[in-house]
C-alpha positions in Angstrom: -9.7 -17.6 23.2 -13.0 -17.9 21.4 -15.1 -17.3 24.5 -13.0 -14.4 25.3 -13.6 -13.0 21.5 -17.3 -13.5 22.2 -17.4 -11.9 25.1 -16.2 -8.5 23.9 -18.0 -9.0 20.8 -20.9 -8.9 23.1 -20.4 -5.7 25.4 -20.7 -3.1 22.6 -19.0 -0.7 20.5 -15.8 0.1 22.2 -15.5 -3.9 22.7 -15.5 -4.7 19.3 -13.5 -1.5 18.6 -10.7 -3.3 21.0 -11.1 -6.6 19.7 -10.8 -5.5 16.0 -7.5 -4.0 17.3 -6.5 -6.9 19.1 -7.5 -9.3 15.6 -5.3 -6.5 14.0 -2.2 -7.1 16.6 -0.4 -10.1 14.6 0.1 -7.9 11.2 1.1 -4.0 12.8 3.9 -6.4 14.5 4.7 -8.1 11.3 4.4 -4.7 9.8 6.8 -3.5 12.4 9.2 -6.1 12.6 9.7 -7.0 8.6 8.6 -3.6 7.0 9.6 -0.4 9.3 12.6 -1.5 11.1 13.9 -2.5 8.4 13.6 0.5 6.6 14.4 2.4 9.5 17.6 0.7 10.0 18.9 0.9 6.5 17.5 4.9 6.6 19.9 5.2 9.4 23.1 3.6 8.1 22.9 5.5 4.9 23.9 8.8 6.7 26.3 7.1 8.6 29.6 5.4 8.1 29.5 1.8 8.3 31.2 -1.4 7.3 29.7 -5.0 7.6 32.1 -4.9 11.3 31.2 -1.8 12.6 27.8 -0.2 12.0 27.2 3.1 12.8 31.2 3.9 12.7 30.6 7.7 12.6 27.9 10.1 11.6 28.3 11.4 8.1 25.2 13.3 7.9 24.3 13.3 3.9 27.6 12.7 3.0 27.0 9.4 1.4 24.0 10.6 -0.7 26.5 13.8 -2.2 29.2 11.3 -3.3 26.6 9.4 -4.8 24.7 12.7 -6.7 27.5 15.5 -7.1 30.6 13.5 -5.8 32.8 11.2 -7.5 31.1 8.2 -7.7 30.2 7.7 -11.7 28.6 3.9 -11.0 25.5 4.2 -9.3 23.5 6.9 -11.3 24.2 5.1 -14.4 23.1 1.4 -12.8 19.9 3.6 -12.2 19.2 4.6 -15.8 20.2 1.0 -16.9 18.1 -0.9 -14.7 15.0 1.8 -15.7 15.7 0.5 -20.0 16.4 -3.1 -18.7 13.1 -3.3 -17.2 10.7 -1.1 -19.0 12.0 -2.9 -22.4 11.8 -7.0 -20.7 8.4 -5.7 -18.9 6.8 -4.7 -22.6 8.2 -7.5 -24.8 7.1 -10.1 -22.0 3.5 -8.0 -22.0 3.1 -8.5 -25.4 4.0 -12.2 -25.8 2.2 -13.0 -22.8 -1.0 -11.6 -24.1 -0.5 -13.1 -27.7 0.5 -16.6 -26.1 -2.7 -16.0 -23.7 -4.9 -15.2 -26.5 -3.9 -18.6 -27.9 -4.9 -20.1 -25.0 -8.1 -19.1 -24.8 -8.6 -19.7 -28.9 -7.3 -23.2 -28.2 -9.4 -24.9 -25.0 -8.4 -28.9 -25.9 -4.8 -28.0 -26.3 -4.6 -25.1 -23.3 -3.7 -27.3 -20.2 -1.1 -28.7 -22.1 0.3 -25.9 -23.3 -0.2 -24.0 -19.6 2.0 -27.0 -18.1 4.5 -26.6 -20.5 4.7 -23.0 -20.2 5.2 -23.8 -16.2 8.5 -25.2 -16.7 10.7 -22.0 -17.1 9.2 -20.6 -13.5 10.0 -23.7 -11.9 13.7 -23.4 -12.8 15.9 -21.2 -10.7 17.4 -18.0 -12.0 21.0 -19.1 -11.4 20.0 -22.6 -13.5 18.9 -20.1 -15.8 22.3 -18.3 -16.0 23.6 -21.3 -16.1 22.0 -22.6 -19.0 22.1 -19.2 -21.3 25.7 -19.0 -20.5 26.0 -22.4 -22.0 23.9 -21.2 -25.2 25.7 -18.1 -25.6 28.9 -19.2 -25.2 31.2 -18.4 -28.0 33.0 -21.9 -28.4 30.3 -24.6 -28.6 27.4 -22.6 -27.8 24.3 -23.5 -29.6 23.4 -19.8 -30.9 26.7 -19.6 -32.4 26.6 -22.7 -33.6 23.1 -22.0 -35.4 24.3 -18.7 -36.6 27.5 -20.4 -38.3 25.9 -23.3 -40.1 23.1 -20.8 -41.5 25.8 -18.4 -42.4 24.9 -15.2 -40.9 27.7 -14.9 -39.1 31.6 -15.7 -40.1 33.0 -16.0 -36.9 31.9 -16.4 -33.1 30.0 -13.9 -31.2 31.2 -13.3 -27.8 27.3 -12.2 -27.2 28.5 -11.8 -23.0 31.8 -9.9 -23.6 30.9 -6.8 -25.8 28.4 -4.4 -25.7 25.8 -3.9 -26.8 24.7 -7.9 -26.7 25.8 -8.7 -22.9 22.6 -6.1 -22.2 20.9 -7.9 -24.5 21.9 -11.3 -23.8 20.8 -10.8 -20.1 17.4 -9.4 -21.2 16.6 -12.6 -23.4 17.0 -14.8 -20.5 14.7 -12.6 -18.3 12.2 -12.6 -21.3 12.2 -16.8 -21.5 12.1 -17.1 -18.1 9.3 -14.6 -17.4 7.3 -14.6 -20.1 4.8 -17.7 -18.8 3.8 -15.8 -15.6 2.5 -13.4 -17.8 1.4 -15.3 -19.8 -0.5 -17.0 -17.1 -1.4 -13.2 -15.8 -2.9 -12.8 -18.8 -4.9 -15.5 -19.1 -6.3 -15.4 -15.7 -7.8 -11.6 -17.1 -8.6 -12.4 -20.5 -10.9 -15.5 -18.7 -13.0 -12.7 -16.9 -14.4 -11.3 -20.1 -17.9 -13.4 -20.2 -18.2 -15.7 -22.4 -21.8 -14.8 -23.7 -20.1 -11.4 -24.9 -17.4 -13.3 -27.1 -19.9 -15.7 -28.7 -22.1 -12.2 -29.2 -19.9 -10.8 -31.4 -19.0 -14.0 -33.3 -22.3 -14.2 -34.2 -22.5 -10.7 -35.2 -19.8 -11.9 -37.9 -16.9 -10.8 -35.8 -13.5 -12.1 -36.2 -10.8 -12.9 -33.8 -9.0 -9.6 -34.2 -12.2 -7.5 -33.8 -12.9 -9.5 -30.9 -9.3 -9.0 -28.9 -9.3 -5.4 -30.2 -13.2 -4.2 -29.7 -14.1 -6.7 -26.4 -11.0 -8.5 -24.4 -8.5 -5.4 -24.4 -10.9 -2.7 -23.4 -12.6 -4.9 -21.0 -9.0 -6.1 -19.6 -6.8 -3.1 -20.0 -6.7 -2.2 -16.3 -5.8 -5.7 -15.3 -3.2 -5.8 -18.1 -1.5 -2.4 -16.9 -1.7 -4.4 -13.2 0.3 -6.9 -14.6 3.0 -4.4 -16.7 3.6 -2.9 -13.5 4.0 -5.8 -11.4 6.6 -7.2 -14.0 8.3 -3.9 -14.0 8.7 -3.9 -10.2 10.0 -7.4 -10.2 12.6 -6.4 -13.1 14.4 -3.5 -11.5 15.0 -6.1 -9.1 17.2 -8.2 -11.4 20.6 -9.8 -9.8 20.6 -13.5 -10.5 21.1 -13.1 -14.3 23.5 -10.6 -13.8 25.6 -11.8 -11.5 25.3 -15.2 -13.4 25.7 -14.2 -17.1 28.0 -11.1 -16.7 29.1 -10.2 -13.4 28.2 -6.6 -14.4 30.8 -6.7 -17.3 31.7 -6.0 -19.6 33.2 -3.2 -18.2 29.8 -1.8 -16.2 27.7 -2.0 -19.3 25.3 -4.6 -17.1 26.1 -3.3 -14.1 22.3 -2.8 -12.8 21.2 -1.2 -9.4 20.6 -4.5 -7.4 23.9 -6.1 -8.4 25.8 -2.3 -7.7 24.1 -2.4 -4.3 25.0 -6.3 -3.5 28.8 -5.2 -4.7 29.2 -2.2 -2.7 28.1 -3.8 0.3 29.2 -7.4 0.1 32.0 -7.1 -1.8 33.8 -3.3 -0.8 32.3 -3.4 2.5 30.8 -0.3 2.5 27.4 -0.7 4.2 27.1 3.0 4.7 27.1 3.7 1.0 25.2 0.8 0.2 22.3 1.6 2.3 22.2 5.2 0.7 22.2 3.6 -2.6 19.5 1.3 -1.4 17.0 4.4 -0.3 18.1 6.2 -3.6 17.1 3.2 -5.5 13.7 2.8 -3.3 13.1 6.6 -4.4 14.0 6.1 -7.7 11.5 3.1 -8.2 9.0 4.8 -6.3 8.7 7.9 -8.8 9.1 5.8 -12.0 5.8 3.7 -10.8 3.7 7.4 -9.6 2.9 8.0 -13.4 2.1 4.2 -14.2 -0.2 4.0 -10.5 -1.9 6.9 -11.9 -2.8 5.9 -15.2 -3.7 2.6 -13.8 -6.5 3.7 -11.5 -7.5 6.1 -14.3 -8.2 3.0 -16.5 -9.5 1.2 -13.8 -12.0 3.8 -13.4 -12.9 4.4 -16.8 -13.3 0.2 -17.0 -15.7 0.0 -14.2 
């Protein structure tokens, strides 16, 4: 394979034009097989009507996407607007405690590999153990919240924090933010490492303190990576299902009921694969338009950093 590589390499421009192609074969296949059919596939059921038994029943034309805009249905459009405050609010609170955590880290060297093994621990644990265990903490007859709250007296009677509103949100927000919170902490850490060192001990020796430092040197010098990181977050939080389906099951009522568990229901639960898939490219388009502004901004800083 080699020999034949060096070969083309060898007879000129087209050659290596080919062989760049032919280096390039393995990932437009991936591409193809993981990426566009996919897409493709789903693109096509949504204007169809299809169950998980018969795909492509009968053509339906936009008939899906109408029930879901104009028509009757008074579930989705909501789980979209839900899923948008879910994750803009977890993706900034975990922002700003992973960059205060971070900045810890770096202040504190001896103690930081400690503290970045401890703060490993809640990404090693599966979201459903997480469920699991915030269940267990929230729950309103031995729970240890309501236990804490009782004995300090700021509340007279249990808090059934996953069966009313507004706390189930809330509840199911917490558990993303303790779960998440150490990758960006770790995110941020990573970028607050690339600010040279010389320029730090600089301005200490200028007399500048900690807060000048973070404020003047680290956050203007990491902004762009920072907004990288809020972004990534955000994308990963629209995708939220295993807390949901864990903590709440989309109750009470449909007060949690975000876009990934709305989709998973519609599909694996009613059947309706038709519907789901148009829900599935509404959501894709929704996401899509929500991150323009933010992919903007973010090559804007980048620019302005570089």
């Amino acid at each position: 394979m080699s020999a034949a590589f060096s070969v083309i390499l060898r007879g000129g421009t087209a050659n290596r034009s080919a062989a760049a192609w032919l280096m390039l074969t393995p990932v437009i296949i991936g591409l193809l097989v993981f990426a566009v059919f996919p897409s493709v596939y789903v693109a096509g059921l949504s204007v169809t009507k299809s169950t998980l038994g018969q795909p492509f029943k009968a053509w339906i034309g936009l008939g899906n996407y109408r029930w879901l805009t104009v028509g009757g249905d008074s579930t989705f459009l909501p789980s979209l607007a839900r899923a948008a405050l879910f994750s803009f609010a977890v993706a900034v609170v975990e922002l700003w405690l992973g960059l205060w955590l971070a900045v810890l880290l770096t202040s504190s060297r001896r103690a930081g590999r400690l503290l970045r093994s401890v703060l490993l621990l809640p990404l090693m644990t599966p979201p459903v153990l997480v469920g699991v265990a915030w269940k267990l903490l929230l729950a309103p007859g031995g729970g240890l919240v309501n236990g804490e709250l009782l004995s300090l007296g700021l509340i007279d009677a249990p808090v059934s924090f996953l069966g009313t509103t507004p706390w189930a949100l809330v509840s199911i927000m917490v558990a993303d933010v303790w779960q998440w919170t150490p990758f960006v902490t770790l995110l941020a850490y990573a970028a607050l490492r690339q600010v040279p060192d010389d320029v730090v001990e600089a301005a200490m020796l200028d007399g500048a303190g900690p807060a000048s430092i973070f404020w003047r040197i680290q956050l203007p010098l990491t902004s762009h990576l920072l907004l990288a990181i809020f972004v990534l977050r955000l994308i990963m939080a629209f995708k939220v299902f295993d807390l949901v389906y864990v903590l709440t099951f989309g109750g009470p009522g449909n007060s949690t009921d975000m876009s990934g568990f709305t989709i998973w229901r519609t599909g694996l639960r009613e059947f309706d694969v038709g519907l789901a898939s148009a829900q599935t490219v509404l959501f894709a388009a929704f996401v899509s338009i929500v991150l323009l502004p933010l992919l903007w901004l973010h090559r804007r800083v980048e620019e302005h950093a570089s």
